[in-house]
PATORKE-197203 format. One line per field, with one value per residue (C-alpha): x, y, z negated; residue number from 1; residue in one letter. Coordinates in nm, 2 decimals. Layout:
xx: (X_...)
yy: (Y_...)
zz: (Z_...)
n: (NUM_...)
res: (a_...)
This chain:
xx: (-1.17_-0.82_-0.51_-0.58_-0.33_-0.24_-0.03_0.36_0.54_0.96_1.03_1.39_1.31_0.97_0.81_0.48_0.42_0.10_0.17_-0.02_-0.11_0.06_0.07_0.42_0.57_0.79_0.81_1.10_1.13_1.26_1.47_1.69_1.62_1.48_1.17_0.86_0.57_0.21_-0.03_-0.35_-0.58_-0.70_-0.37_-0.25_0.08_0.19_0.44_0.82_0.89_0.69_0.86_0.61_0.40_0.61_0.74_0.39_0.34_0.64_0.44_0.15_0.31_0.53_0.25_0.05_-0.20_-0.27_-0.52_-0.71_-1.09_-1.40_-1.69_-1.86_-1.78_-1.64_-1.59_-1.17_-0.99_-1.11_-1.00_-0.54_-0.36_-0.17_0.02_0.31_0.09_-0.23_0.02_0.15_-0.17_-0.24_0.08_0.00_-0.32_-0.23_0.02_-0.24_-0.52_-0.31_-0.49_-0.28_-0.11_-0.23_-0.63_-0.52_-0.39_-0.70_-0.94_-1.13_-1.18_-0.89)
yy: (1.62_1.64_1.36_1.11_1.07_0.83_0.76_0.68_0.59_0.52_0.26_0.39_0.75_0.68_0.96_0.97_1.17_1.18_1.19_1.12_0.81_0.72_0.32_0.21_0.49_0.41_0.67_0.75_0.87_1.28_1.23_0.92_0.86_0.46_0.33_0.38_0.13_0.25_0.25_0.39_0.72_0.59_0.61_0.77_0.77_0.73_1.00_0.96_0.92_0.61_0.29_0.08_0.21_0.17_-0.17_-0.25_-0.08_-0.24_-0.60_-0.51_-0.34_-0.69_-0.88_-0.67_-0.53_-0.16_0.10_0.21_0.30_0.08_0.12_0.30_0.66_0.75_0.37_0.36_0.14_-0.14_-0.28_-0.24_-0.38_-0.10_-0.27_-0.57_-0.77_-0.73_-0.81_-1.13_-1.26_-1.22_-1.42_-1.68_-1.74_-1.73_-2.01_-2.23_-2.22_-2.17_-1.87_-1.61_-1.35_-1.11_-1.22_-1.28_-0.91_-0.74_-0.95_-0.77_-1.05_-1.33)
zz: (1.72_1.55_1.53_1.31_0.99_0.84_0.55_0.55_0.25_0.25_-0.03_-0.07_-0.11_-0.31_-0.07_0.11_0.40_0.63_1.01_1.33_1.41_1.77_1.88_1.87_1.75_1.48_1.15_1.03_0.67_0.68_0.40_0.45_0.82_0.71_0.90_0.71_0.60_0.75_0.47_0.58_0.53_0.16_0.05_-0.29_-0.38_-0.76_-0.88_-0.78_-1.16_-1.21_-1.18_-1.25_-0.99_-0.71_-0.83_-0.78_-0.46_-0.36_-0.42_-0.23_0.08_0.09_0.06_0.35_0.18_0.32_0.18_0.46_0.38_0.46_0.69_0.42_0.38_0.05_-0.05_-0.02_0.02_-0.26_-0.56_-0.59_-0.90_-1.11_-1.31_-1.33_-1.57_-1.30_-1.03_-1.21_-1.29_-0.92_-0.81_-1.09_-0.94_-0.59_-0.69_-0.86_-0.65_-0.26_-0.22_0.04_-0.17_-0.03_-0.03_-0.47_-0.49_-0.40_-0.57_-0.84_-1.08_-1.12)
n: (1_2_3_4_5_6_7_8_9_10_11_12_13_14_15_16_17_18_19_20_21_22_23_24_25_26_27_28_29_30_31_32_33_34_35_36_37_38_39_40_41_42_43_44_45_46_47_48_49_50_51_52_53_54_55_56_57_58_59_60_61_62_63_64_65_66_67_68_69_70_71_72_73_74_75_76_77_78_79_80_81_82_83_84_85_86_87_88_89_90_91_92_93_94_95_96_97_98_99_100_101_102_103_104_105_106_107_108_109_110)
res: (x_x_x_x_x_x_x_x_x_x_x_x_x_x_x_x_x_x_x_x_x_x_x_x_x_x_x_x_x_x_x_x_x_x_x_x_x_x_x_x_x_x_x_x_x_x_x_x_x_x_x_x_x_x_x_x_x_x_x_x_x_x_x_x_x_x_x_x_x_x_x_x_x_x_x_x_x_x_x_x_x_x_x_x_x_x_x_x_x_x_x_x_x_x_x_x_x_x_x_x_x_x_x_x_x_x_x_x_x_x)
């Protein structure tokens, strides 16, 4: 059986990269030589250009919330805001009800 990858993404850079997946080996981005955020293997990255989508990528991966797939084959990761607004609401409701950011961000229905 081959390595397993997994997905790294460097905030800075707005790159992606897949790479083994050694324990406590840290991942260095190629580009800028920063330490990259593991992601998991259901990871999609948005396109450099998009702003947005890594301002909201930026939330989530701050939050903890990682895209790794479920026991399920062909399930992914679950349900991920994609926009500001979606990630607001989130925060607005993880304020008012105590809820753990990170549990608010990848509910479906807030």
């Amino acid at each position: 059986m081959g390595v397993k990858r997994s997905s790294y993404v460097c905030l800075p850079c707005r790159g992606s990269y897949k790479q083994g997946d050694e324990h406590g080996h840290e991942h260095r981005c190629p580009r800028c030589g920063e330490p990259m955020v593991g992601v998991g293997t259901a990871f999609q990255p948005p396109k450099r250009r998009d702003d947005e989508a890594w301002r909201v990528l930026s939330v989530l991966l701050h939050a903890g919330v990682r895209f790794h797939t479920s026991c399920c084959q062909g399930c992914g990761p679950g349900y991920r805001p994609r926009t500001l607004a979606e990630v607001k609401a989130r925060v607005a409701y993880a304020r008012r009800t105590g809820e753990p950011l990170a549990e608010a961000l990848v509910r479906p229905v807030v």
